[in-house]
PLY file of the C-alpha trace (Angstrom):
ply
format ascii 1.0
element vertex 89
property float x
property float y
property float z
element edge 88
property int vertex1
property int vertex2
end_header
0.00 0.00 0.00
1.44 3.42 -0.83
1.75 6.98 0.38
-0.73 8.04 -2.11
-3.91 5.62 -1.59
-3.52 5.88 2.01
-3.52 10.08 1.79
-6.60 9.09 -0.92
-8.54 6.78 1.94
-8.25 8.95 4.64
-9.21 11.70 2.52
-12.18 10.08 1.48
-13.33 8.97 4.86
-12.77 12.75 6.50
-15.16 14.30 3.41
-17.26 10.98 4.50
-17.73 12.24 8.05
-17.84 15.86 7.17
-20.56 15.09 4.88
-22.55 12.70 7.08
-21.75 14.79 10.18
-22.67 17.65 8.57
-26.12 19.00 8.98
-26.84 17.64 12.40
-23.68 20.09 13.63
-25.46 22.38 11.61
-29.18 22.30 12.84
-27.10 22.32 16.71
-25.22 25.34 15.88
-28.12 26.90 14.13
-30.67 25.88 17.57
-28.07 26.96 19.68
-27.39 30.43 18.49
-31.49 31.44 18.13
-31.60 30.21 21.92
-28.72 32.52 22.76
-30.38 35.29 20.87
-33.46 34.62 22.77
-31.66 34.30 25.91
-29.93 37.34 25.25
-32.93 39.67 24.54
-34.98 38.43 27.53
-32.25 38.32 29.99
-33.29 34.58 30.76
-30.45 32.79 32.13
-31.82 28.99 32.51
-29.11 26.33 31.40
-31.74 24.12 30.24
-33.06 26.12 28.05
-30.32 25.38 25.67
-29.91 22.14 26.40
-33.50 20.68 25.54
-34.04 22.49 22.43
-30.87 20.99 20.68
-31.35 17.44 22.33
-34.77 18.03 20.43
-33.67 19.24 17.29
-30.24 17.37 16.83
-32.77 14.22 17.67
-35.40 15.30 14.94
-32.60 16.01 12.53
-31.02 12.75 12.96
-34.09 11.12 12.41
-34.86 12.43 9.36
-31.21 12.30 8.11
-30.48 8.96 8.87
-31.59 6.55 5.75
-29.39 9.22 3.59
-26.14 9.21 6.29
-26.55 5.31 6.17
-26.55 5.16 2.22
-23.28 7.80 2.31
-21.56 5.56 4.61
-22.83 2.22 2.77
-21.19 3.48 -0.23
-17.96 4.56 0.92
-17.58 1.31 2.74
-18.75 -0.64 -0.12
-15.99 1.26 -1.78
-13.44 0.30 0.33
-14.26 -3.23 0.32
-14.44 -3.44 -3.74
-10.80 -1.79 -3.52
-9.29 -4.09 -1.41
-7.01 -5.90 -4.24
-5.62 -2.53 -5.20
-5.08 -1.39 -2.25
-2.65 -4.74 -1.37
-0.48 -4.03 -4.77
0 1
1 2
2 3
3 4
4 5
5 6
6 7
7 8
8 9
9 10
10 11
11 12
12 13
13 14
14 15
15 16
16 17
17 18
18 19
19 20
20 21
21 22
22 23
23 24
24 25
25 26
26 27
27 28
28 29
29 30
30 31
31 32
32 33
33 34
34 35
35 36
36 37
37 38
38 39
39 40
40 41
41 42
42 43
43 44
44 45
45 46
46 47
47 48
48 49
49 50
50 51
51 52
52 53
53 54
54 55
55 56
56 57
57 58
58 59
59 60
60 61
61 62
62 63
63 64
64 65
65 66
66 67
67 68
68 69
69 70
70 71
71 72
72 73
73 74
74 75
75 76
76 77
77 78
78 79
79 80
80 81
81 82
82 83
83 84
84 85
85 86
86 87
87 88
C-alpha cells in the first residue's frame, strides 16, 4: 500500500464524516445560536433552556437524516471493500 492511496482513503473517509456529520452540527449550531439570541434579549439565564431544544432538534434532525447518512456511509464502505485488491499491490 502506498503513500498516495492511504492520503486518498483517509481523505475520502474525513469528506465521508464531514458530509454525514454535517447537517446535524449544523441544525445544533443553528438551535443553539437562536436560543442565545433569545436568551440574550430576555435576559433569561436557565441552562436548560439550551440544552432541551438541541437534544430536540439534533434528535429530529437525525431522524430524518439517517436513511441518507446510512446510504453515504454504505457506499464509501462498499468502496473500500471493492478496492481491497488494489489497495494490497
Amino acid at each position: 500500500m502506498s503513500v498516495e492511496s492511504l492520503k486518498e482513503i483517509f481523505g475520502n473517509l474525513f469528506m465521508t464524516i464531514l458530509i454525514t456529520a454535517g447537517p446535524v452540527l449544523l441544525v445544533s449550531l443553528l438551535v443553539g445560536l437562536i436560543i442565545s439570541f433569545f436568551q440574550a434579549v430576555t435576559q433569561i439565564q436557565e441552562f436548560t433552556l439550551t440544552f432541551v431544544p438541541k437534544i430536540i432538534a439534533v434528535g429530529v434532525c437525525f431522524y430524518l437524516m439517517l436513511p441518507w447518512m446510512a446510504r453515504i456511509v454504505t457506499q464509501y464502505t462498499t468502496n473500500i471493500i471493492e478496492n481491497i485488491p488494489m489497495y494490497i499491490k
